[in-house]
N, C-alpha and C positions, 0 to 999 in steps of 0.2 A: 548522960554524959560520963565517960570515963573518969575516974576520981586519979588514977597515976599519969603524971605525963608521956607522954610517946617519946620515947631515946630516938633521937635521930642523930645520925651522920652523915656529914658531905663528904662525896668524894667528888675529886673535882679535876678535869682533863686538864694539861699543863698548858701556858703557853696565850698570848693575846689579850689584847684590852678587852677584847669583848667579854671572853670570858672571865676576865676580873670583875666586870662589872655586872655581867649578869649571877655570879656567883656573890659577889655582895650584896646586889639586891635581894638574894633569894636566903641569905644569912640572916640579913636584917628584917626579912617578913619572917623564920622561924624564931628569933629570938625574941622578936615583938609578941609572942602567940605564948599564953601562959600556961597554955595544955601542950608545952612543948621542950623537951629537955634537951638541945642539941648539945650532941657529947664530942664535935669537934669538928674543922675542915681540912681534910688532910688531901694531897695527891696519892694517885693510884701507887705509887714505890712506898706508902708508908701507910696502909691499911694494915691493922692491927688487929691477927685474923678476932681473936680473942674479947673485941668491941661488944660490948651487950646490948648493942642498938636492936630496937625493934624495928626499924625497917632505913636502909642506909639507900640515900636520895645522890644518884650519880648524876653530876653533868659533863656532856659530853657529847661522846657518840656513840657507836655497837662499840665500836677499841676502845671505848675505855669502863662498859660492863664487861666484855672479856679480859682486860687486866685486871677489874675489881674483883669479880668472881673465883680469878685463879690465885690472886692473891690470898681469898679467904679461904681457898682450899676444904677443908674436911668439916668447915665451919660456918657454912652457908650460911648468909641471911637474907630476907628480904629486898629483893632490891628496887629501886621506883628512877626510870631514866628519866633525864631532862633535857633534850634536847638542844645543843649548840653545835651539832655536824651537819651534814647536808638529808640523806638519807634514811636513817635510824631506824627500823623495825623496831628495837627494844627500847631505844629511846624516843617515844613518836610522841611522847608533851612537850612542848615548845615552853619557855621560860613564863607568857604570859598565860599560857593555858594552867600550868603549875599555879602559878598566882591565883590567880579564879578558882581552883578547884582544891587549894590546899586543905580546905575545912573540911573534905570527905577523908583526905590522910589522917587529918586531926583527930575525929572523930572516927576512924578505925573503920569508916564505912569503905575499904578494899579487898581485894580478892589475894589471896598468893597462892600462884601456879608452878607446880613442879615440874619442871623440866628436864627431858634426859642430858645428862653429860656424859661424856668420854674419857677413857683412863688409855695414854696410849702411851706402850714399851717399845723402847727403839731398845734392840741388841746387837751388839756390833760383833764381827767375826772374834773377835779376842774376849767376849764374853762381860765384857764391860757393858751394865745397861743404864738407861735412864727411862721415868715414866714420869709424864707431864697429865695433867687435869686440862681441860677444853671443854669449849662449849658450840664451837661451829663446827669447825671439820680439822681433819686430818689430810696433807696434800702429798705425795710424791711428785716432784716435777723434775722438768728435763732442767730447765733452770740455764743455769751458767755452762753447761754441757754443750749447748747448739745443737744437738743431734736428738733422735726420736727415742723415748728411754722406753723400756720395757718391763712392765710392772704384772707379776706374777698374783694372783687373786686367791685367797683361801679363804672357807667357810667352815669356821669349825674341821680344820682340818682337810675336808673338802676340797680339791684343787677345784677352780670354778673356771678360769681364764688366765690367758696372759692379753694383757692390756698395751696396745704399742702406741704411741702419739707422744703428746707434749705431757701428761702423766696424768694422774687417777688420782679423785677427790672420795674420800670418805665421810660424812657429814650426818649430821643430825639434825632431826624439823625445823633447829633452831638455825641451823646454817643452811639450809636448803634453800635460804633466798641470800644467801652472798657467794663466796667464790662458786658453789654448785651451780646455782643459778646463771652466772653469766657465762658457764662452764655448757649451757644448756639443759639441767635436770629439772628434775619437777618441782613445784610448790608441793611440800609437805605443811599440813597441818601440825603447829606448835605442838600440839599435845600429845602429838602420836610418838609409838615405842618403839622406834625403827631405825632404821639407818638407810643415805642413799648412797649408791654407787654410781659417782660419776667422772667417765673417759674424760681428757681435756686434748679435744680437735685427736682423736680417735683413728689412726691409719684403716681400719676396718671399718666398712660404717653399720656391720653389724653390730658392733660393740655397742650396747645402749645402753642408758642409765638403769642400774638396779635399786630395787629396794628389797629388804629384806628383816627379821626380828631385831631388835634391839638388844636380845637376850645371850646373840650370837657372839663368836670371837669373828673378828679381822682380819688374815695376814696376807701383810703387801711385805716382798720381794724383791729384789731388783738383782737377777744375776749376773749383770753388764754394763754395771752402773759407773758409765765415766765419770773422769771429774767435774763440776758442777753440778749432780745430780741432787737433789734437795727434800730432808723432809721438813716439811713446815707446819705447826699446829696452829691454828688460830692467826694464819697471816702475820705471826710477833716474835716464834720459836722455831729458830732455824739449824739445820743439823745437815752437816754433809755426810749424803750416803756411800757407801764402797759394794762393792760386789759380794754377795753372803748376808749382807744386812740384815734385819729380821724386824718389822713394825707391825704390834699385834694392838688394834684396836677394840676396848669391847667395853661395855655399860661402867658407869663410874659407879663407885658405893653410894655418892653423895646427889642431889638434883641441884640445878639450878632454881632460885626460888622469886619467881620475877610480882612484882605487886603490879596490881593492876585497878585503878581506881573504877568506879561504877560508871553502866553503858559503854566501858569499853567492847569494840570490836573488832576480832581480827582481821576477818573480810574488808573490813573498812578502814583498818588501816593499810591492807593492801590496796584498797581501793585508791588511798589518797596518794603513797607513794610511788606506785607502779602508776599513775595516771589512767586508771580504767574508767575513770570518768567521761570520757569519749566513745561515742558510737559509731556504727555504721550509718552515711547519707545514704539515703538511697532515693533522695532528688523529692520534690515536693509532685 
């Protein structure tokens, strides 16, 4: 058995009895536990990148490890979801599975997997920039526009396409199953070092999902960008685009570092949430 206690922190999604209540049950099983140091339960606006926890215990849903994680910025730590949204990929332990299984946290019997993140520079014609950290995607959308925007594709420089439709998702394995996905792209596997490109309702139906290195730069465009035209990181970070814009997405310095307690599997947890558990009848 470990001789130091495990630092832990809650971060905890805002809002609802439920989640008060399932956040104090899950407070009061860590402080009952003597091989346990919780160092605090804060909401996602008051993560303190600087926290020395050894693995910080989020409840919620994906939105709110994507607030925690960008919160913690350049100071990643392990993070273990818990399930109180409908969906979760990254949060697939549910409050009562957490309970059952807290003794493998306890005892350090977990995995932490490094995952890619994104660094993405929006530059506006007047040379004024911002860059934000992300862990899903990167979106250009028609947005508040109503009209079909046109999103110009670069690869390392590389002119690759102009993209015409409802607008063009940039995304990472880890986002490959949220707006990509109902965007129509592929399932990427968590661990891979890549990036997908994917049209949203596409006027060409040549335009198909790309993929491509991880290693690569970015750059969407938009030389015709009415107003409403929108970039958006992570579904939370919203920015209206002008015509000359400049978003150049490419590998973050830092990974996302997700814990993963033992038997877990990815296939299976696709399995449970995409509902693959169903076959084809083909009649007795």
């Amino acid at each position: 058995m470990p001789s130091a206690p495990l630092r832990l922190l809650l971060v905890v999604r805002d809002g609802g009895e439920r989640v008060a209540r399932d956040s104090a049950d899950i407070a009061a099983l860590l402080r009952d536990n003597p091989l346990v140091e919780l160092l605090g339960i804060v909401g996602t606006d008051h993560v303190d990148p600087a926290c020395p926890a050894d693995v910080v215990v989020v409840l919620g849903g994906d939105g709110t490890i994507l607030r925690t994680c960008r919160q913690f910025g350049q100071f990643q730590r392990p993070i273990l979801g818990v399930n109180l949204g409908r969906l979760g990929f990254l949060t697939d332990l549910s409050p009562a599975e957490f309970a059952t299984q807290v003794s493998q946290l306890v005892e350090r019997n977990y995995q932490v997997i490094h995952h890619l993140m994104f660094s993405c520079q929006w530059t506006r014609t007047d040379g004024a920039r911002e860059t934000h950290l992300g862990l899903n995607e990167v979106a250009v959308l028609s947005a508040g526009s109503l009209q079909m925007v046109h999103v110009n594709l670069a690869i390392d420089g590389e002119h690759i396409t102009t993209y015409s439709g409802d607008g063009l998702i940039v995304a990472t394995p880890v986002g490959s199953t949220a707006h990509s996905l109902a965007a129509g792209g592929p399932i990427l596997k968590q661990d891979l070092q890549a990036f997908v490109i994917t049209p949203i309702s596409p006027h060409t139906l040549t335009n198909r999902p790309l993929v491509d290195r991880a290693d690569c730069v970015y750059t969407l465009t938009v030389p015709e960008a009415t107003p409403g035209v929108t970039l958006v990181v992570d579904g939370q970070i919203r920015r209206p685009l002008s015509p000359g814009d400049r978003v150049d997405v490419r590998r973050a310095p830092v990974t996302f570092q997700l814990a993963r307690l033992k038997n877990h599997s990815y296939y299976g947890t696709l399995h449970k949430k995409l509902g693959w558990g169903g076959g084809p009848n083909y009649g007795a």
